[in-house]
DSSP file (Angstrom, degrees, kcal/mol; ACC not computed):
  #  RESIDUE AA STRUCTURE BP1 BP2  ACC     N-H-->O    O-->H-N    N-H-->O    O-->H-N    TCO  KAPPA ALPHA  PHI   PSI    X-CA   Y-CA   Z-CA
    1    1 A X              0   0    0      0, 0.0     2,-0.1     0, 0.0     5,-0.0   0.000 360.0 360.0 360.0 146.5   15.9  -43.9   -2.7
    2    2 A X     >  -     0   0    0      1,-0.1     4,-1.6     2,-0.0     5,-0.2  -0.305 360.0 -90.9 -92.7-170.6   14.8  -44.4   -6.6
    3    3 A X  H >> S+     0   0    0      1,-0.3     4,-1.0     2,-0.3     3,-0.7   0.976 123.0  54.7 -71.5 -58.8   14.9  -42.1   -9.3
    4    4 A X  H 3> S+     0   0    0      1,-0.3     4,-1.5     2,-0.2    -1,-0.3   0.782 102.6  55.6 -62.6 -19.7   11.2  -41.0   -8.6
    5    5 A X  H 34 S+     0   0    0      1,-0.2    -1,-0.3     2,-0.2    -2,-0.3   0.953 113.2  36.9 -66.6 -40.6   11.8  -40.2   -5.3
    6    6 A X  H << S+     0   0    0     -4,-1.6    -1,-0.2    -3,-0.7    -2,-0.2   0.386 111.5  58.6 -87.3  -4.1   14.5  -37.8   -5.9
    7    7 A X  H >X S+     0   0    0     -4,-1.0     4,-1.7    -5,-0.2     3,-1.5   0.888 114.3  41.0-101.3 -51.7   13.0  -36.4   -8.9
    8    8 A X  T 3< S+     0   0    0     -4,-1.5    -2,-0.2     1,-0.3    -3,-0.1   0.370 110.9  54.8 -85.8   5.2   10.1  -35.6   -6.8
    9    9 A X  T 34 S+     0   0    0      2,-0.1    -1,-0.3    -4,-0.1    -3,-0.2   0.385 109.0  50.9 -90.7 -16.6   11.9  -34.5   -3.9
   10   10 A X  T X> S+     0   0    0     -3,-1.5     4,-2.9     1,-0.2     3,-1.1   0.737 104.2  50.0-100.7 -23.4   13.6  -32.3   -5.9
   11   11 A X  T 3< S+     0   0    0     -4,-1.7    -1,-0.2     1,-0.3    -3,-0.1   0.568 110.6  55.7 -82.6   1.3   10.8  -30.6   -7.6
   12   12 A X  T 34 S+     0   0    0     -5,-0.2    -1,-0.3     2,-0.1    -2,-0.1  -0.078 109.7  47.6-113.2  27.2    9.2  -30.1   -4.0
   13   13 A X  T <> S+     0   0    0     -3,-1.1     4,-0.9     3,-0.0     5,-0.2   0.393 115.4  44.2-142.0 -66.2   12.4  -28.4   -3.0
   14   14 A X  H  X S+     0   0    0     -4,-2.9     4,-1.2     2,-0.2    -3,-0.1   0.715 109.2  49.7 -45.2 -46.9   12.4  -26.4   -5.9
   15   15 A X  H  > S+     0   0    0      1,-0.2     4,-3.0     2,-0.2    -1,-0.2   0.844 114.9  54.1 -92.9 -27.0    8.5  -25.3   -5.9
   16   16 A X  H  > S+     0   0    0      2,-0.3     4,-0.8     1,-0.2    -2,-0.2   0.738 102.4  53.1 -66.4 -19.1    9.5  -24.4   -1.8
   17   17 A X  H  X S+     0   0    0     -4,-0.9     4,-1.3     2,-0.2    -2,-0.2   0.785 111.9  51.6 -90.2 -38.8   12.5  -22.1   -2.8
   18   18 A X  H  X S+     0   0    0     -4,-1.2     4,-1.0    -5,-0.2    -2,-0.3   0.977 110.0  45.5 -58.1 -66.6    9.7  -20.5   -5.0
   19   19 A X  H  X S+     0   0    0     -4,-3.0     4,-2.4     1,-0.3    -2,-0.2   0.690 109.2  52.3 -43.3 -47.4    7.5  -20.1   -2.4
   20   20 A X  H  X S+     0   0    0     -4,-0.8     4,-1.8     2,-0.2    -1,-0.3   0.837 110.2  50.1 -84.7 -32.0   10.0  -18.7    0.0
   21   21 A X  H >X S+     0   0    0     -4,-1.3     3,-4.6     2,-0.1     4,-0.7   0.853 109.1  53.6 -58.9 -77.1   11.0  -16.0   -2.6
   22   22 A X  H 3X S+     0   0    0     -4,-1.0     4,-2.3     1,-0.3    -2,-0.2   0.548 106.8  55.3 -18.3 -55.9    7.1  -15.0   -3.2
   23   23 A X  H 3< S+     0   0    0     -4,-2.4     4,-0.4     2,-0.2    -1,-0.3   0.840 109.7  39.3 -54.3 -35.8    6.9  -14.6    0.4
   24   24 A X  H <X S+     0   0    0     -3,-4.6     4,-4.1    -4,-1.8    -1,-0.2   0.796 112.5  59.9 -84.5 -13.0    9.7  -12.0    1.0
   25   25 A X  H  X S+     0   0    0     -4,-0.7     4,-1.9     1,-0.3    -1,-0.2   0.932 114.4  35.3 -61.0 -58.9    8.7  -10.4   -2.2
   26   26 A X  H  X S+     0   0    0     -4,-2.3     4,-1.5     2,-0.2    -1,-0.3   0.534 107.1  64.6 -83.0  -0.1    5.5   -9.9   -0.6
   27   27 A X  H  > S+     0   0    0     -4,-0.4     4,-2.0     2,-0.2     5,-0.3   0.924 106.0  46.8-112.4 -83.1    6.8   -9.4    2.6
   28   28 A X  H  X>S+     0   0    0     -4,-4.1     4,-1.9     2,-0.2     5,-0.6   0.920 115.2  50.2 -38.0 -61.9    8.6   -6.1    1.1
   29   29 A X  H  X5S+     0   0    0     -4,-1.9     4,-5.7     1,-0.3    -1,-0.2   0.797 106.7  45.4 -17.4 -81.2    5.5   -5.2   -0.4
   30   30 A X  H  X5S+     0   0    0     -4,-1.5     4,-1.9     2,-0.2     3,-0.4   0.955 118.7  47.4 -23.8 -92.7    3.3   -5.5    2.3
   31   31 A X  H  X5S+     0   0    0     -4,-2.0     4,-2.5     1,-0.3    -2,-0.2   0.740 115.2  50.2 -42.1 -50.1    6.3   -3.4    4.5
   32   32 A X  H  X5S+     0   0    0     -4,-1.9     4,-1.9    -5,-0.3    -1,-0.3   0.869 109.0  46.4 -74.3 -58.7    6.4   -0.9    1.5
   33   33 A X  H  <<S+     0   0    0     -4,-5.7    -1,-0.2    -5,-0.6    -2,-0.2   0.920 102.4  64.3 -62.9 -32.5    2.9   -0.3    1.2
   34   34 A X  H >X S+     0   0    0     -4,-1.9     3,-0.8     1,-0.2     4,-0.6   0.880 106.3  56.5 -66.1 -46.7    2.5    0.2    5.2
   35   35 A X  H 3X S+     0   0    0     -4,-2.5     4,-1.3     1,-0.2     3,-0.4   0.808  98.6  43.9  30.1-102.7    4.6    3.1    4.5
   36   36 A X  H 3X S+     0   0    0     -4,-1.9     4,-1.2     1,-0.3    -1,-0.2   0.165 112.2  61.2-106.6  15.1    3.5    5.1    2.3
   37   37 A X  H <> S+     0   0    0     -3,-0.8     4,-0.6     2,-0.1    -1,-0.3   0.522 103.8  53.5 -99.7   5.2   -0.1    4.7    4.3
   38   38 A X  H  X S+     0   0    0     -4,-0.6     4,-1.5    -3,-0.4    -2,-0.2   0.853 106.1  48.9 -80.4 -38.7    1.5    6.0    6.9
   39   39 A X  H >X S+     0   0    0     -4,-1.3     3,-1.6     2,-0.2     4,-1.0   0.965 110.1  49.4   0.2-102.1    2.4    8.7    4.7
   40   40 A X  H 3X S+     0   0    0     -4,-1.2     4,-2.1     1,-0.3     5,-0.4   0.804 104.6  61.0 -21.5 -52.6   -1.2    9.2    3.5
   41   41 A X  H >X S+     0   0    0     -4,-0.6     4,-2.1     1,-0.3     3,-0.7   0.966 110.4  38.2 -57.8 -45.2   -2.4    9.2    7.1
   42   42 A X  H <X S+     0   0    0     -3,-1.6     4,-0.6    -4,-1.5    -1,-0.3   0.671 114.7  55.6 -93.8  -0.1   -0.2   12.5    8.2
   43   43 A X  H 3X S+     0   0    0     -4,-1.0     4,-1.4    -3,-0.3    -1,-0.2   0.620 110.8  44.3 -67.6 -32.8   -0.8   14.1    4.8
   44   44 A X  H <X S+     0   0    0     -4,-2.1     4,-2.8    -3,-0.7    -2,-0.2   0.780 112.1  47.9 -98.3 -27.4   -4.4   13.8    5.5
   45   45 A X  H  X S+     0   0    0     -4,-2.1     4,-2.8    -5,-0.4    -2,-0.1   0.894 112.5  57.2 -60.9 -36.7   -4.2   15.0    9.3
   46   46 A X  H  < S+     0   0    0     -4,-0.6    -2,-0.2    -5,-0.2    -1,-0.1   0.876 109.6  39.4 -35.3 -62.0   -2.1   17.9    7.5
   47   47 A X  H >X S+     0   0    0     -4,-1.4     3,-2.7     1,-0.1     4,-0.5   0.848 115.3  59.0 -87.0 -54.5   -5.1   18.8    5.1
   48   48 A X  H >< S+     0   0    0     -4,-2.8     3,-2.9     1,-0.2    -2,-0.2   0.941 107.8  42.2 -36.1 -57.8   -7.7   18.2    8.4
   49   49 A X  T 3< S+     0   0    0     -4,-2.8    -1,-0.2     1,-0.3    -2,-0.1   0.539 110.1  59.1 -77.2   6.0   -6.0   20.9   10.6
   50   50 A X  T <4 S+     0   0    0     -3,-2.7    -1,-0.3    -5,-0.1     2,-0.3   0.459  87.7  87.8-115.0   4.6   -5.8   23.2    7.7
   51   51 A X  S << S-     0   0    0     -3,-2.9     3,-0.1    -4,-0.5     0, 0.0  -0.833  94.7 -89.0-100.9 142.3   -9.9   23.3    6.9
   52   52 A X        -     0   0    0     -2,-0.3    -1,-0.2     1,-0.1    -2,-0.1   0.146  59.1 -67.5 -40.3 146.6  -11.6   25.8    8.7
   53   53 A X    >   -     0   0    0      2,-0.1     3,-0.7     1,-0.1    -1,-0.1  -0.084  49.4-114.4 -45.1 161.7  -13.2   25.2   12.3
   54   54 A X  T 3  S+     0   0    0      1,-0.2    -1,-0.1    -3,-0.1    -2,-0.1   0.835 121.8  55.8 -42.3 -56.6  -16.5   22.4   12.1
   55   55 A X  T 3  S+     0   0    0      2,-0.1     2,-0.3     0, 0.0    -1,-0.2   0.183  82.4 105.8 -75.9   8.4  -18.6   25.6   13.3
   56   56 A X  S <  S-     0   0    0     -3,-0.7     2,-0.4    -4,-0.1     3,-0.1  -0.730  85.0-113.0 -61.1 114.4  -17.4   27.6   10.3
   57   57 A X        -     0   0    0     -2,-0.3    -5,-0.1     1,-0.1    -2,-0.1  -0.361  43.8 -94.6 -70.5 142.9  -20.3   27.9    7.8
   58   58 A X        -     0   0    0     -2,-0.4     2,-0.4     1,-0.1    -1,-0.1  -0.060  33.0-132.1 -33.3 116.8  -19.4   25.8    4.3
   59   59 A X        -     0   0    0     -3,-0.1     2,-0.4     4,-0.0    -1,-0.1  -0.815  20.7-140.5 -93.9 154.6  -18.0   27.6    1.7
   60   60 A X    >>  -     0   0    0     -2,-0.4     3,-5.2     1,-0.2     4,-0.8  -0.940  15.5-132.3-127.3 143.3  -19.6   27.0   -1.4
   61   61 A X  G >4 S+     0   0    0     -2,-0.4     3,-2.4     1,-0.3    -1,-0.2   0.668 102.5  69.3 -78.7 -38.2  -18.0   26.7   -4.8
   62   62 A X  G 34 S+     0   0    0      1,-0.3    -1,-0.3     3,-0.0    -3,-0.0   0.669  97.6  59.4 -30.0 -35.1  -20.7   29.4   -6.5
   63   63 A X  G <4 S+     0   0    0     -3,-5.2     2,-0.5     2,-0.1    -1,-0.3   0.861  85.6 101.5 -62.9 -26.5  -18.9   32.0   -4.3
   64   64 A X  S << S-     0   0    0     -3,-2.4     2,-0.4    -4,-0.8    -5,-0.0  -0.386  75.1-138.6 -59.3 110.2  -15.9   31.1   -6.0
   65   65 A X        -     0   0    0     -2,-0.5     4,-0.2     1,-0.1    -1,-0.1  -0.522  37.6-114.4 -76.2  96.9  -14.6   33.6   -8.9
   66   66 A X    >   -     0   0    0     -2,-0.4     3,-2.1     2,-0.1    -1,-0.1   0.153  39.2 -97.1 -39.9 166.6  -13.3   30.7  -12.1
   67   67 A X  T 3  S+     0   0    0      1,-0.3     2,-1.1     2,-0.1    -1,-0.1   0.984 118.9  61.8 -59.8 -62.3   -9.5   31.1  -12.5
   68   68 A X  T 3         0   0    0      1,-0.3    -1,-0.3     0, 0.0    -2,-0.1   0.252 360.0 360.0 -66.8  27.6  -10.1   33.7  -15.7
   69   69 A X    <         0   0    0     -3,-2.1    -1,-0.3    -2,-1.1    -2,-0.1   0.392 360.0 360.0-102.3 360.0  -11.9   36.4  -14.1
């Protein structure tokens, strides 16, 4: 092989080793994020089962007394 071949074998070696970090980098990410929306998801089933039945009339915030009375 000549000098440009390996010079451009190597920088295509190089730009792939990059490539393969970026992926596991995103890989965690990805993994990381799936997570904490799994999270989210039983935090929001949490706050569902804790609101008053569907056949429950609406409360409405007017009833509501501000914190300083």
């Amino acid at each position: 092989m000549d000098v440009e071949t390996d010079r451009r074998l190597e920088a295509l070696e190089i730009k792939a080793s990059f490539a393969d970090d970026l992926l596991e980098e995103l890989n965690r990410t990805v993994a990381r994020q799936q997570l904490q929306i799994q999270h989210l998801v039983q935090q929001l089933r949490a706050l569902q089962e804790q609101l008053p039945a569907a056949g429950a009339a609406p409360r409405s915030l007017r009833d509501e007394l501000p914190p300083h009375y």
